[in-house]
LUMMARTI-602446 format. One line per field, with one value per residue: residue in one letter; z, x, y of N, C-alpha, C, O in turn. Coordinates in nm, 3 decimals, padded with zeros to 5 digits. Each point is the difference from the previous one (the first is absolute). Last residue first. Example, Ala and Ser with C-alpha at 12.3 -4.5 7.8 and 13.67 -1.06 7.14 Angstrom:
2
rest: (S,A)
n.Z: (00.708,-00.024)
n.X: (01.285,-00.022)
n.Y: (-00.225,-00.683)
ca.Z: (00.006,00.000)
ca.X: (00.082,-00.089)
ca.Y: (00.119,00.119)
c.Z: (00.073,00.000)
c.X: (-00.077,00.090)
c.Y: (00.109,00.120)
o.Z: (00.017,00.066)
o.X: (00.051,00.104)
o.Y: (00.111,-00.002)
% end
This chain:
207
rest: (X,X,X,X,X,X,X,X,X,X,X,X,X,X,X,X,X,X,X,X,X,X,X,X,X,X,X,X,X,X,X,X,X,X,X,X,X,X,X,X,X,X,X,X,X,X,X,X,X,X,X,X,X,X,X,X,X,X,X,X,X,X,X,X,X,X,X,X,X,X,X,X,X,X,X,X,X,X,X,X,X,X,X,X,X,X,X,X,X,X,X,X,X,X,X,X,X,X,X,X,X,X,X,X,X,X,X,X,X,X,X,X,X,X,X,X,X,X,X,X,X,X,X,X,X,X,X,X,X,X,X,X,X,X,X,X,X,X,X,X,X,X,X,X,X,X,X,X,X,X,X,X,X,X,X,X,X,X,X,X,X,X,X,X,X,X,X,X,X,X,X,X,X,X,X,X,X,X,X,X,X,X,X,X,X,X,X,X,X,X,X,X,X,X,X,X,X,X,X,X,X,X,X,X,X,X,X)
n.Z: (-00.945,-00.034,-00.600,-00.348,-00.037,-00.369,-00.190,-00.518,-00.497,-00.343,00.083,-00.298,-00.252,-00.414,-00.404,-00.383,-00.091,00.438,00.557,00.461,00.524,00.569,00.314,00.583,00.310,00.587,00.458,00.336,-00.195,-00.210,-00.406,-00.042,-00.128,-00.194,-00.063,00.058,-00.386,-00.339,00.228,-00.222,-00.546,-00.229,-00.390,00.121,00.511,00.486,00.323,00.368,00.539,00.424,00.287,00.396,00.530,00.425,00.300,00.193,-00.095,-00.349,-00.627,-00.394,-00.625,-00.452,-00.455,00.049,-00.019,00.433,00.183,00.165,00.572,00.315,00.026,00.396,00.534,00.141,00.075,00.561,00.457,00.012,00.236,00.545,00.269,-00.173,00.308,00.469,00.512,00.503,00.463,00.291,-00.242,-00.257,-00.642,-00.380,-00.552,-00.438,-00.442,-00.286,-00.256,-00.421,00.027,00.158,00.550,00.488,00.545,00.519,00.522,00.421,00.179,-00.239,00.238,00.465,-00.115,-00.019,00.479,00.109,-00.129,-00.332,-00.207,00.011,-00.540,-00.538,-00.570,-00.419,-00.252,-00.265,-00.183,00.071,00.274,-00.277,-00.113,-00.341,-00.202,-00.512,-00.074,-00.268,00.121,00.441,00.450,00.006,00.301,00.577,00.310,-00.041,00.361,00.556,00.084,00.118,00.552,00.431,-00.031,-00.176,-00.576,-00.409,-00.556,-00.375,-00.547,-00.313,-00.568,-00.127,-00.051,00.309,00.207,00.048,00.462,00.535,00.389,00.328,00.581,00.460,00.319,00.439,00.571,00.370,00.327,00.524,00.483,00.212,00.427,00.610,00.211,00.045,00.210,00.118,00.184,-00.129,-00.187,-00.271,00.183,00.223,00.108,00.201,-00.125,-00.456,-00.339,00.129,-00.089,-00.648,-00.508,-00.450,-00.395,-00.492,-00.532,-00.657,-00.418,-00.609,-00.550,-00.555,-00.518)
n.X: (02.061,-00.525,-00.168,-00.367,-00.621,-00.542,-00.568,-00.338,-00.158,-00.193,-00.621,-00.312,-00.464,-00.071,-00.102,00.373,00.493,00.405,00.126,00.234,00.028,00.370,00.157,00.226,00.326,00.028,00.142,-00.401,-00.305,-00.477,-00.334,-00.580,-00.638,-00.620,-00.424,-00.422,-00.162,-00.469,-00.284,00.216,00.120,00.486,00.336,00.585,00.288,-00.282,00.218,00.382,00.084,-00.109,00.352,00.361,-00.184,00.292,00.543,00.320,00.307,00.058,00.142,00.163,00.098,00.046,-00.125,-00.212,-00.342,-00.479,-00.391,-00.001,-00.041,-00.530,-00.333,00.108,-00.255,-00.513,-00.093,00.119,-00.400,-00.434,00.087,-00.088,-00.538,-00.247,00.131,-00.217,00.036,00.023,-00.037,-00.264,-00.054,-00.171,-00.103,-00.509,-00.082,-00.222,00.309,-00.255,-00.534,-00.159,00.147,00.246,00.083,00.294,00.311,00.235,00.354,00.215,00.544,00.445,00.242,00.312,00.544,00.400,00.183,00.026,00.018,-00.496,-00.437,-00.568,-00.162,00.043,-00.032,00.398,00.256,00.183,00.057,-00.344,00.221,00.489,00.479,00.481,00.582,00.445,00.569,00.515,00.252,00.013,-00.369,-00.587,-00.132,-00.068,-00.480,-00.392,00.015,-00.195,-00.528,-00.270,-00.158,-00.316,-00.598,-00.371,-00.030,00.001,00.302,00.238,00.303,00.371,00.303,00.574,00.427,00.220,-00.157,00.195,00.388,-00.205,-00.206,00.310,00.207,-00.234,-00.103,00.275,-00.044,-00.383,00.139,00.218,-00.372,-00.352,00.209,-00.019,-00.565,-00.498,-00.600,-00.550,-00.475,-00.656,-00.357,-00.069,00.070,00.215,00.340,00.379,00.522,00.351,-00.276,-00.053,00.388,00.185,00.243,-00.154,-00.272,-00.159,-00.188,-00.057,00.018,-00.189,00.039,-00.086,00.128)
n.Y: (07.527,00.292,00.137,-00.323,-00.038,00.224,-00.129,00.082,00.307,00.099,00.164,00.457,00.258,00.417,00.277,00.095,00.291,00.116,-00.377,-00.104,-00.341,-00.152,-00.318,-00.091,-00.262,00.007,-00.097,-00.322,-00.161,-00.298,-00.126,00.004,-00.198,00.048,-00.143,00.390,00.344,00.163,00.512,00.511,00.110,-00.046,00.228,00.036,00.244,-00.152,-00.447,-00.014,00.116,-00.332,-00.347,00.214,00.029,-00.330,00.046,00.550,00.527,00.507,00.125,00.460,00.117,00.422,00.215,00.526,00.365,-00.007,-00.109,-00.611,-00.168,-00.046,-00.534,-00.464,-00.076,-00.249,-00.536,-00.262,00.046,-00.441,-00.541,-00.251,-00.155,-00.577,-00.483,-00.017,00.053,00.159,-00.023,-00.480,-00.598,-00.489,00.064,00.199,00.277,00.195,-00.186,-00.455,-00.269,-00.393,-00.525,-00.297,00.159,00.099,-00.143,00.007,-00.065,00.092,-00.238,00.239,00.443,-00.092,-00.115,00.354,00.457,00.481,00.451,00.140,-00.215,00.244,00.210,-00.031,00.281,00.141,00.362,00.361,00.425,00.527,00.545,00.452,00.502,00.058,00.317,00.081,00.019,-00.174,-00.545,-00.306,00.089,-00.182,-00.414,-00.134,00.052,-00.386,-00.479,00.094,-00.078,-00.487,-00.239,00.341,00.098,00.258,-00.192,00.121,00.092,00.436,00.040,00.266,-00.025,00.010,-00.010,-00.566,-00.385,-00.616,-00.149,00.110,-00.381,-00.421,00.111,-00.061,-00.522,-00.187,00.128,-00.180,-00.404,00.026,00.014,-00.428,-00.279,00.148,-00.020,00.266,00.119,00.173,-00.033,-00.248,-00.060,-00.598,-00.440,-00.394,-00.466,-00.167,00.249,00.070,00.325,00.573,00.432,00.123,00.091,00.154,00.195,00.173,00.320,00.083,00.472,00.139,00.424,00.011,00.327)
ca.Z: (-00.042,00.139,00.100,-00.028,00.135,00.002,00.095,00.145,00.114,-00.085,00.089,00.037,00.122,00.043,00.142,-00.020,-00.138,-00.049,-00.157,-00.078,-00.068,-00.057,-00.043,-00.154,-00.080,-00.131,-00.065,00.041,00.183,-00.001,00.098,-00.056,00.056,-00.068,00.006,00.158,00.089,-00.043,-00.008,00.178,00.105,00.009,-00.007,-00.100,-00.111,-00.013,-00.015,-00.160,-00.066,-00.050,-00.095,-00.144,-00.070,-00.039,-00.121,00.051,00.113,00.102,00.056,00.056,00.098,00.118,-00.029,00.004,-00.150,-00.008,-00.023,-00.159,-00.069,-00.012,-00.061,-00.118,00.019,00.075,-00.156,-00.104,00.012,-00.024,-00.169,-00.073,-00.008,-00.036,-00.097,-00.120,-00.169,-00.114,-00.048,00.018,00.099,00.157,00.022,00.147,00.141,00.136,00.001,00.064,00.027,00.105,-00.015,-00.097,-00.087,-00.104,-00.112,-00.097,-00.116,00.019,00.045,-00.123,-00.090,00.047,00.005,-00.121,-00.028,00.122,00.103,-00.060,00.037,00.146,00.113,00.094,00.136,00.072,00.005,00.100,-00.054,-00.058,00.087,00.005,00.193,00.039,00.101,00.100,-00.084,00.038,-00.140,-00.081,00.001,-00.019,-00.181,-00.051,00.029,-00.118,-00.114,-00.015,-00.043,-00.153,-00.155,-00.047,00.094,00.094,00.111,00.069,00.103,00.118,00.151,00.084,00.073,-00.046,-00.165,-00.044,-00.013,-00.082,-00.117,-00.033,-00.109,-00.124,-00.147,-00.110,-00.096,-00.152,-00.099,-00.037,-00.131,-00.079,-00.079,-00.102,-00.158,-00.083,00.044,-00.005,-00.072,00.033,-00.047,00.095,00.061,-00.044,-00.057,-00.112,00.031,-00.059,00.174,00.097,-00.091,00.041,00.135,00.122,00.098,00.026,00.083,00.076,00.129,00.049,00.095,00.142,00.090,00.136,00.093)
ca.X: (00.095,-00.006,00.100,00.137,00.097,00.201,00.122,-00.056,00.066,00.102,00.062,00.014,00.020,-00.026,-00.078,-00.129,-00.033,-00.033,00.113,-00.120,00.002,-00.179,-00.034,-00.082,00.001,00.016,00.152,00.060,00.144,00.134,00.064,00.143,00.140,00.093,00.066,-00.015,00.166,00.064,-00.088,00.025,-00.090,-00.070,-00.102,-00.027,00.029,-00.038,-00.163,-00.013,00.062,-00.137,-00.090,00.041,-00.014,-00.190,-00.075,-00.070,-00.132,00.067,-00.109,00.021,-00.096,00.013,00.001,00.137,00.053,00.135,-00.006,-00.033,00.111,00.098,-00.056,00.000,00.146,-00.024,-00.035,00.129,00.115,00.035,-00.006,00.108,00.052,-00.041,00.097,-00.062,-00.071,00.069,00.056,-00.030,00.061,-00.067,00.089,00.026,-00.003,-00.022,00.098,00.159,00.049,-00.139,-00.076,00.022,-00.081,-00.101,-00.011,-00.096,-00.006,-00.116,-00.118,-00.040,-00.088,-00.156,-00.085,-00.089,-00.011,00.012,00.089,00.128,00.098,00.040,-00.090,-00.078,-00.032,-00.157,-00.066,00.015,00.086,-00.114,-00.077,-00.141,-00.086,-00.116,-00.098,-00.109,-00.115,-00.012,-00.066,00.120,00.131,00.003,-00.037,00.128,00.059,-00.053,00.010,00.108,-00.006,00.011,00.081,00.090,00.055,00.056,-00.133,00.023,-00.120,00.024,-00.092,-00.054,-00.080,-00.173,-00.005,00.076,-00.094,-00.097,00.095,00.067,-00.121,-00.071,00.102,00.000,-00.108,00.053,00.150,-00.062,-00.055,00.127,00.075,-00.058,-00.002,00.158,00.109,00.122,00.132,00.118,00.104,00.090,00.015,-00.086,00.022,-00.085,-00.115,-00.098,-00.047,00.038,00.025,-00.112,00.000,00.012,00.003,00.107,00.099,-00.021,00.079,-00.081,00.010,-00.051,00.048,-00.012,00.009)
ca.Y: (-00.124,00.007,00.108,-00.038,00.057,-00.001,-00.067,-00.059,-00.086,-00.096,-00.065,-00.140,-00.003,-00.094,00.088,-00.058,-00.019,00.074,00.000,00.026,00.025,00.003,00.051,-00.020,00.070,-00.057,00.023,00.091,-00.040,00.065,-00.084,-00.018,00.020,00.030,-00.073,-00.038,-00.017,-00.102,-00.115,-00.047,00.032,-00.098,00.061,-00.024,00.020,00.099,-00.043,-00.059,00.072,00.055,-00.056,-00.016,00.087,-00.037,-00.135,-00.154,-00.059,-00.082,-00.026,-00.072,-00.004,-00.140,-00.122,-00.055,-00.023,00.055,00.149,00.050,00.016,00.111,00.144,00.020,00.065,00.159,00.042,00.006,00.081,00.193,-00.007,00.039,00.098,00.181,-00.028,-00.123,00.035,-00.021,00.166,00.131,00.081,-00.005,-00.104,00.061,-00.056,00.043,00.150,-00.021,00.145,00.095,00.058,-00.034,-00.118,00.048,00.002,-00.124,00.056,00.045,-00.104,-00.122,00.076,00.056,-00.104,-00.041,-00.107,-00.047,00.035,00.042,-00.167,-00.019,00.066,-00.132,00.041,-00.003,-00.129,-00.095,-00.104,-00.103,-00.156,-00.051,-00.091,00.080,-00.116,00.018,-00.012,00.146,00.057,-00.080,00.079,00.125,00.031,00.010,00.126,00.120,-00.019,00.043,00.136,00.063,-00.080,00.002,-00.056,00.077,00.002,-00.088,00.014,-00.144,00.035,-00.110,00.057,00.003,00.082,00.132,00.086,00.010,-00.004,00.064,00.110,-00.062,00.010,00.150,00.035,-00.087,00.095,00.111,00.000,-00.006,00.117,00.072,-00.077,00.006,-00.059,-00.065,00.048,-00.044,00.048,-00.018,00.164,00.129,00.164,00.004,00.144,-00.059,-00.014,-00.050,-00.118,-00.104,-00.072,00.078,-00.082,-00.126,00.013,-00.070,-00.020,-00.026,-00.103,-00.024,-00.155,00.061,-00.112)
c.Z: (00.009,00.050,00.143,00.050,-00.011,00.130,-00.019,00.119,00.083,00.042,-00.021,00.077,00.007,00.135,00.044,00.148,00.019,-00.179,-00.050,-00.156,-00.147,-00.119,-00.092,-00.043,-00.105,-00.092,-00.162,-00.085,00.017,00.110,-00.009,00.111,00.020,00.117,-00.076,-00.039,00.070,00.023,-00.061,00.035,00.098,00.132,00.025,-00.036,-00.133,-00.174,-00.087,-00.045,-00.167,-00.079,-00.027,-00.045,-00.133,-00.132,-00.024,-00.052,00.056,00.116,00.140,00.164,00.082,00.143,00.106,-00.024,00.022,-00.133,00.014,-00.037,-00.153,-00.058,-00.005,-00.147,-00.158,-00.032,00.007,-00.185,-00.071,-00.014,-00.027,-00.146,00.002,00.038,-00.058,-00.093,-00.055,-00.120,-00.092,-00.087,00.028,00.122,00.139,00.023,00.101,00.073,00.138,00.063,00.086,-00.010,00.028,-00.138,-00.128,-00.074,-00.105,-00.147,-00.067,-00.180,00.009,00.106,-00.094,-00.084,00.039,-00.003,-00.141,-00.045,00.066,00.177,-00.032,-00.004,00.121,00.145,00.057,00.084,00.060,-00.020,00.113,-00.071,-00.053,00.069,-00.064,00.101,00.067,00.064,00.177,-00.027,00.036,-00.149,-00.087,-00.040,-00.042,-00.165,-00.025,00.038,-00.111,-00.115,00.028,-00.006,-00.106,-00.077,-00.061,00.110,00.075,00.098,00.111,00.079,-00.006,00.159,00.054,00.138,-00.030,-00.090,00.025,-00.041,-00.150,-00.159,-00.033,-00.079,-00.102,-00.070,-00.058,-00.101,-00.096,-00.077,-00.047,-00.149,-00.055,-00.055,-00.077,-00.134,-00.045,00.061,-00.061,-00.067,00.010,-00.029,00.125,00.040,-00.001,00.001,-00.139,00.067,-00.025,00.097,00.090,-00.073,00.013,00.138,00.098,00.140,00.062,00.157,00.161,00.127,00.145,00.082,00.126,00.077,00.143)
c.X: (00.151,00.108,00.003,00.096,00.107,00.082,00.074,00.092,-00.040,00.112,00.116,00.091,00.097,00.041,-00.034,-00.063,-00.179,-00.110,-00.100,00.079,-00.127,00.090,-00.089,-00.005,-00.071,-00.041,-00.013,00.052,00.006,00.028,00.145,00.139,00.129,00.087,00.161,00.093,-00.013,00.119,00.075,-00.068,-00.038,-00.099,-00.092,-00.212,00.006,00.103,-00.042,-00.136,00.019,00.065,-00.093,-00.034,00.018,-00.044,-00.161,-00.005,00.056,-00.127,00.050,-00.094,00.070,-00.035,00.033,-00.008,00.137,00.048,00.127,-00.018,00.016,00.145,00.078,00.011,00.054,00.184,-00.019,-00.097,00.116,00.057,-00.016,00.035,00.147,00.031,-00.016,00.115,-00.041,-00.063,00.131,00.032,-00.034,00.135,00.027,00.116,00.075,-00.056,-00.097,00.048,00.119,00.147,-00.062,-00.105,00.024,-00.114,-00.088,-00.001,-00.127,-00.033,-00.102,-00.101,00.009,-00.062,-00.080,-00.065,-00.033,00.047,-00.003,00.094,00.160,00.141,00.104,-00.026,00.000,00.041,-00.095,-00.060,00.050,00.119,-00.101,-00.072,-00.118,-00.083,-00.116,-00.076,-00.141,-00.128,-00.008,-00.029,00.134,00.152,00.019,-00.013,00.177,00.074,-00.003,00.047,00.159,00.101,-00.010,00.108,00.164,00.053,00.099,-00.111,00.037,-00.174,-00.013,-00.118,-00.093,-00.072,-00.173,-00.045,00.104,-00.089,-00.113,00.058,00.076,-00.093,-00.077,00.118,00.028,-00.125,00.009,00.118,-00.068,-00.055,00.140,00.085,-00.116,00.002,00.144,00.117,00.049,00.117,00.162,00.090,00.114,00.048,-00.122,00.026,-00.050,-00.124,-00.165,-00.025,00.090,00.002,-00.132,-00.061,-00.045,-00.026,00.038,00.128,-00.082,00.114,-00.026,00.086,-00.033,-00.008,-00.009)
c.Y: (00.076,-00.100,-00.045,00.121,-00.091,00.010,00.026,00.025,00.027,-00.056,-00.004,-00.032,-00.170,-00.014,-00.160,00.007,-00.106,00.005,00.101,00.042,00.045,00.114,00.022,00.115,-00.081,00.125,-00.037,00.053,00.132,-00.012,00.159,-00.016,00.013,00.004,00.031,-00.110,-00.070,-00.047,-00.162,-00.055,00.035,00.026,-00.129,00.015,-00.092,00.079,00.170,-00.016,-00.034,00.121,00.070,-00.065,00.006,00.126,00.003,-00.120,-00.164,-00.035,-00.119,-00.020,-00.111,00.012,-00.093,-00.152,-00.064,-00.016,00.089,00.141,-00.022,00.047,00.117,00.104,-00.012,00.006,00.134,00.020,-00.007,00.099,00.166,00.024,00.060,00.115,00.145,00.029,-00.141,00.047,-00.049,00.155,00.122,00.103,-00.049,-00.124,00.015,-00.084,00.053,00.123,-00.011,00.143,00.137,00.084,-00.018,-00.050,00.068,00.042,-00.111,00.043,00.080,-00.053,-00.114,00.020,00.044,-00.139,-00.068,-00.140,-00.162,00.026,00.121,-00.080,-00.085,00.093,-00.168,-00.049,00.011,-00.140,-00.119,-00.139,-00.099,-00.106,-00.042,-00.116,00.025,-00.069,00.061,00.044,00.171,00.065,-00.070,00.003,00.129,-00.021,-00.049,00.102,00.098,-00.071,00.006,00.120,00.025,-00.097,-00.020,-00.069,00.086,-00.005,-00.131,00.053,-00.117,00.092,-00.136,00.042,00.009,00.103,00.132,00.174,-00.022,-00.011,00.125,00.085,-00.029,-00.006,00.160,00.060,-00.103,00.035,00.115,-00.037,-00.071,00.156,00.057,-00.042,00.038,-00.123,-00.076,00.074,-00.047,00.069,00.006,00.091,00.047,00.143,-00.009,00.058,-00.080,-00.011,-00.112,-00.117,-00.043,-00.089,00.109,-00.061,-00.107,00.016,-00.084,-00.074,-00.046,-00.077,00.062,-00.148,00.052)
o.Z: (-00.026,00.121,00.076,00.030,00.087,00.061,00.089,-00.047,00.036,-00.071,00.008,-00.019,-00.017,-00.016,-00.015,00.018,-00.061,-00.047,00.013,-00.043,-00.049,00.029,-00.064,00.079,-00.064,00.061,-00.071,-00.100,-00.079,00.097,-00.105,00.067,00.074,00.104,-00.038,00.107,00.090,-00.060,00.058,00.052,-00.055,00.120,-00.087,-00.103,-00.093,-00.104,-00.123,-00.103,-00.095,-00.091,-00.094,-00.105,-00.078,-00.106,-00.098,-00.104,-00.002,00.092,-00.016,00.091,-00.060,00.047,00.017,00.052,-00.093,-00.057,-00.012,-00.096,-00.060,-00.050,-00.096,-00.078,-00.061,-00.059,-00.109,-00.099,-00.051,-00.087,-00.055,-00.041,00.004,-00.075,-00.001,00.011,00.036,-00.010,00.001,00.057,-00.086,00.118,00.029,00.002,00.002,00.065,00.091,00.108,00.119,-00.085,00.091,-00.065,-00.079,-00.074,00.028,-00.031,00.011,-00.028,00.071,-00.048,-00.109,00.025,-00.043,-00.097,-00.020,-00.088,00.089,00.106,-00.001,00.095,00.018,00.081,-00.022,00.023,00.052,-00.075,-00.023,-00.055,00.052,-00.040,-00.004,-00.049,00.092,-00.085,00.123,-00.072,-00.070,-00.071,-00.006,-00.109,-00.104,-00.074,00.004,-00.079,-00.105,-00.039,-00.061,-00.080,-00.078,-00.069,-00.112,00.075,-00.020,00.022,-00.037,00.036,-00.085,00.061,-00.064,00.109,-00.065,-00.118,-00.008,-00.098,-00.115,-00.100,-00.070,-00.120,-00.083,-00.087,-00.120,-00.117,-00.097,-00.120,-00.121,-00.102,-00.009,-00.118,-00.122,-00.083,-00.117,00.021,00.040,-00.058,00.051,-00.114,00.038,-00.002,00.103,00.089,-00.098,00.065,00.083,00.071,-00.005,00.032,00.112,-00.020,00.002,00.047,00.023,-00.003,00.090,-00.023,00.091,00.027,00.030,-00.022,00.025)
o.X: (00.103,00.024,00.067,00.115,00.031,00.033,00.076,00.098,-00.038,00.091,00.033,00.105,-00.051,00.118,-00.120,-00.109,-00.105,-00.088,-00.123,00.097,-00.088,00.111,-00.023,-00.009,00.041,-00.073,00.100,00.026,-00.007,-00.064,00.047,00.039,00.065,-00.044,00.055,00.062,00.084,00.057,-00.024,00.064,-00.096,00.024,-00.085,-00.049,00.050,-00.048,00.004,-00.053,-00.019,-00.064,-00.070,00.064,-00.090,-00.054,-00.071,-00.065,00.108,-00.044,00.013,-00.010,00.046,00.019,-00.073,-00.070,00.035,-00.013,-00.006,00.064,00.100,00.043,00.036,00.085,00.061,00.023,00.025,00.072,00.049,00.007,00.071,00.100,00.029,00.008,00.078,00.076,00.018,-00.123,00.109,00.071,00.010,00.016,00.106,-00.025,00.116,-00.103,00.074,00.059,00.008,00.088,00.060,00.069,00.027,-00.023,-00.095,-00.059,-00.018,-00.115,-00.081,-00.089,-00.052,-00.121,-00.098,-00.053,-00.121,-00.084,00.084,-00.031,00.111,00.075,00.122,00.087,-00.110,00.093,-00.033,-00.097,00.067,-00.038,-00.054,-00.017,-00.078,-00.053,-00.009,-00.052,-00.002,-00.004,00.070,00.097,00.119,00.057,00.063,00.096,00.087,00.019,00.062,00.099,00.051,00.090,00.085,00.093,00.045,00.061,00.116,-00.080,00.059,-00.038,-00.003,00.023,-00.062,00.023,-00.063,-00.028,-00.037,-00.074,00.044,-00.001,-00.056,-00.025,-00.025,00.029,-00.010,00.009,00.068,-00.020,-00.019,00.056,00.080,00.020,00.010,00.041,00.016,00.112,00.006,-00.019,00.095,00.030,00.056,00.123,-00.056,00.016,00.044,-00.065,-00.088,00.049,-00.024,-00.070,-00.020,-00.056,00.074,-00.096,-00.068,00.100,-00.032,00.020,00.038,-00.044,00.008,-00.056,00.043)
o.Y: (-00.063,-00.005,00.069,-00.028,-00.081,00.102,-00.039,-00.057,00.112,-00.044,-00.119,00.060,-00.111,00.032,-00.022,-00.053,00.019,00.073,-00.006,00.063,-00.070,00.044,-00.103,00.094,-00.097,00.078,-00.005,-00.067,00.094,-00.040,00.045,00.095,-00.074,00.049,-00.103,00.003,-00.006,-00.091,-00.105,-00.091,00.054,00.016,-00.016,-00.047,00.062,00.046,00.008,00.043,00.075,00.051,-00.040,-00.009,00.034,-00.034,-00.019,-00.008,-00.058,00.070,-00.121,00.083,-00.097,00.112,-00.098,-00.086,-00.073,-00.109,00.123,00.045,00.039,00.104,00.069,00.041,00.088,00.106,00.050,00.001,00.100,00.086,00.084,00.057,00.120,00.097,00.095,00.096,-00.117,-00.004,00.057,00.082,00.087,-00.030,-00.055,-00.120,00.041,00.014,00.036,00.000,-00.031,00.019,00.056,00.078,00.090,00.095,00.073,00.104,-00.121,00.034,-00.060,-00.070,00.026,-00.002,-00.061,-00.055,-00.005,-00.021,-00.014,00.056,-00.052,-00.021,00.003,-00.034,-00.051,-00.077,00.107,-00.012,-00.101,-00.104,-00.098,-00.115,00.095,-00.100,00.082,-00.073,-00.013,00.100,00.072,00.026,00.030,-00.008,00.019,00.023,00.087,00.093,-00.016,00.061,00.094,00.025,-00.043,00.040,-00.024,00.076,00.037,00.091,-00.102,00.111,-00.089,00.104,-00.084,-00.052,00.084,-00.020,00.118,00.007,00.002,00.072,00.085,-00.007,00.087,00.083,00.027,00.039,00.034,00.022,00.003,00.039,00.092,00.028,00.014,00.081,00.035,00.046,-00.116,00.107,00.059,-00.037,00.103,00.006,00.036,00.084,-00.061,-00.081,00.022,-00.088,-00.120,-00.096,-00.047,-00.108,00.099,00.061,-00.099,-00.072,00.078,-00.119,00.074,-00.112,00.119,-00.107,00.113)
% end
């Protein structure tokens, strides 16, 4: 058996200061670190005793999330920028109404994953799919059974996406809804080598 958990980081100051993330480096809020310590209780009291590696984006609301997972498990931590949220270019840092009155959708139809979402030096959906299926890959190639995987809401859909082996061409409409501070876990069953979702969200530790 080999488990993925999949860490969505907790409340941080652009969430409040209603700013646009992506690459933007924001922090932690007070209440986000007090849920960073509920979340490495919770994977604690689950993965005691069992050989555990931690991968994290490299902006710092992940990365001090991951860095109180470490020191609560005692476990190794490895920086991956391909686990960051996507790039919104000119709109990061500024207003999140600046970036609902210039944002343009996707189409209903035609070519979703590299549409131009009209902001200067923003990614395409594609090219966040890449990169979180590029982080993927990699962290499959690890034999340690548990994995803990501390990124992004936008991210962690392609993160599932990628681990139950669905296309990427065909992600253009998939979206797995997660909170802040939420805990999914992915799962590979040994006996019949099946990839599966086997919780969404958990953020009953966050209560």
């Amino acid at each position: 058996m080999k488990n993925v958990y999949v860490v969505t980081h907790p409340e941080a100051t652009h969430h409040v200061d209603g700013i646009v993330g992506g690459w933007f480096d924001s922090d932690l809020t007070d209440r986000g670190a007090r849920h960073a310590q509920a979340i490495a209780e919770a994977l604690s009291t689950q993965l005691t005793g069992s050989a555990v590696e931690v991968y994290s984006s490299d902006l710092l609301r992940a990365r001090r999330t991951a860095e109180v997972i470490v020191q609560r498990l005692g476990a190794g931590l490895t920086i991956d920028p391909d686990l960051r949220e996507k790039s919104y270019g000119k709109a990061e840092g500024m207003p999140q109404s600046w970036l609902d009155e210039r944002f343009i959708p996707p189409p209903r139809f035609g070519e979703r994953m590299r549409h131009n979402e009209g902001v200067d030096g923003a990614e395409t959906r594609m090219d966040l799919a890449e990169r979180a299926y590029g982080a993927m890959t990699r962290i499959q190639e690890s034999t340690t059974q548990n994995q803990i995987v501390v990124t992004h809401g936008g991210t962690a859909t392609f993160l599932i996406a990628a681990w139950i082996g669905m296309p990427i061409d065909a992600a253009d409409r998939v979206h797995f809804r997660v909170s802040s501070g939420g805990i999914s876990v992915l799962r590979k069953d040994d006996r019949l080598h099946s990839h599966q979702l086997a919780q969404l969200n958990d953020i009953s530790h966050l209560t």
